[in-house]
N, C-alpha and C positions, 0 to 999 in steps of 0.2 A: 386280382381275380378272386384268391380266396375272402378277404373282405366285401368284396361284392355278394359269394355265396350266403357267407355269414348272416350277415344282412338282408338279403334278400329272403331267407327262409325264416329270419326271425320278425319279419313284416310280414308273410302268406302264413304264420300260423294263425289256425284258425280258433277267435276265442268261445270256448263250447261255453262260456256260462250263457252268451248272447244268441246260441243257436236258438231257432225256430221249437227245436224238440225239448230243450231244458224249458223253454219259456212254456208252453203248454203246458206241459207235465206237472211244474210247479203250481201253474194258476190255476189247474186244476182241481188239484191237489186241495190246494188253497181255497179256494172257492166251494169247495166237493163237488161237482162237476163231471161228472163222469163221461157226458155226452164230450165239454170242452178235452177230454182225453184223448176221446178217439178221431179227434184231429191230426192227431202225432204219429197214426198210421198209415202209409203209403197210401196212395191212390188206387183209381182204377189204371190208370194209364201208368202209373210207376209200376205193377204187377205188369199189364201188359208188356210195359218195358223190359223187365226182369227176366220173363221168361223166356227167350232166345236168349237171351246168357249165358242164364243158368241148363237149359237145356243142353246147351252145348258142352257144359262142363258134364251134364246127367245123358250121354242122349240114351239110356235105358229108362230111365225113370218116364213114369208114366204121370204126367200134372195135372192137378183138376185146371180148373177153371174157373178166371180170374178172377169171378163172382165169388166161387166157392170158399178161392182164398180168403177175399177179402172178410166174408162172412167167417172164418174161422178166426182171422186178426180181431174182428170186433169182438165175439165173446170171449174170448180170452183175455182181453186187454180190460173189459169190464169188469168178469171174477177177478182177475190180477186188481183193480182198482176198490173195490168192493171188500179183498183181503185188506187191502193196506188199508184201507179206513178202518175199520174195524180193530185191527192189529194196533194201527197207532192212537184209536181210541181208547183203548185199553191201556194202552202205557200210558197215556196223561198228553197224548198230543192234542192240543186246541187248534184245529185247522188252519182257520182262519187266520194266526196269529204266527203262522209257521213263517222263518225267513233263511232265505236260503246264504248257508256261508261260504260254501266252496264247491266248484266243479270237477272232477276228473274223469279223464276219457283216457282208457287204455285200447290202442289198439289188437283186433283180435281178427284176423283176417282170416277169410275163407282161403282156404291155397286151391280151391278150383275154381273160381268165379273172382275175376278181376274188378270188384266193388270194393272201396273200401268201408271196411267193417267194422266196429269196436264198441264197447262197455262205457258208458255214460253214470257215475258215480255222484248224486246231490248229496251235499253232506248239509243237513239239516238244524234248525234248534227250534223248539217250541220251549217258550217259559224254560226250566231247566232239563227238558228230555230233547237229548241229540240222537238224532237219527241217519241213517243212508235211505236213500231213494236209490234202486242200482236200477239201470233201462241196458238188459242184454241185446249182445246182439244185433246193436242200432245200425243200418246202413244208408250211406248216403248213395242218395238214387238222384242222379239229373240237379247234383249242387242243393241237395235237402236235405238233412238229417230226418229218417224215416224209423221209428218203434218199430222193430219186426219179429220182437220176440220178449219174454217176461217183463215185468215190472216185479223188482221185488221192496219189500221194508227189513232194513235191519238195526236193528237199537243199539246204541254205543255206550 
């Protein structure tokens, strides 16, 4: 039995370099792209989805509306993308030429809302400037890795 767990948990892990949200984010990135970023943000219907959740975990809180959200995911995620280009232009990153070397995802879980939640970590090289790409926050909504909060750059 224990061998069966073993095993079984070490085939359902899931590998983030291949998620949906790493692969965006980078060929975005890559690309400069900013439109191809804000694909990596929930939907209408994953906000729709979210909020009887999340309600239920708030039910004081009073929630816009799902349009409202969605529009505040997209300009943020744009300045957030808009910083890191500019940031990593400045260090000497060549976009285009970026390749991605490693993925980590720490879990960081909401303890009132039963999503799971975590920190998504690209560790980067351009020519000889290493960098992190960190995607806070990320939650998977309906088996998707969904951007739901910063994008940051940090130089290593």
């Amino acid at each position: 039995m224990f061998t069966f767990l073993v095993s079984h948990t070490a085939f359902t892990q899931e590998d983030y370099q291949d998620t949906k949200l790493v692969s965006t984010i980078f060929k975005a990135l890559k690309n400069q792209d900013e439109k191809k970023a804000l694909k990596a943000l929930p939907t209408l219907d994953d906000i729709k989805y979210l909020i009887p959740i999340v309600k239920e975990a708030q039910p004081d809180y009073k929630f816009p509306e799902a349009d409202v959200v969605i529009a505040t995911f997209k300009m943020k995620t744009l300045e957030d993308f808009k910083k890191i280009s500019k940031k990593g232009t400045a260090f000497g990153v060549v976009w285009k030429d970026i390749e991605l070397k490693e993925v980590r995802y720490t879990s960081n879980p909401d303890p009132n809302v039963d999503i799971e939640r975590g920190d998504f970590v690209m560790e980067c090289i351009s020519h000889d400037t290493s960098f992190l790409i960190t995607m806070r926050k990320s939650s998977k909504i309906r088996d998707t890795w969904r951007l739901m909060n910063t994008i940051q750059f940090t130089l290593l």
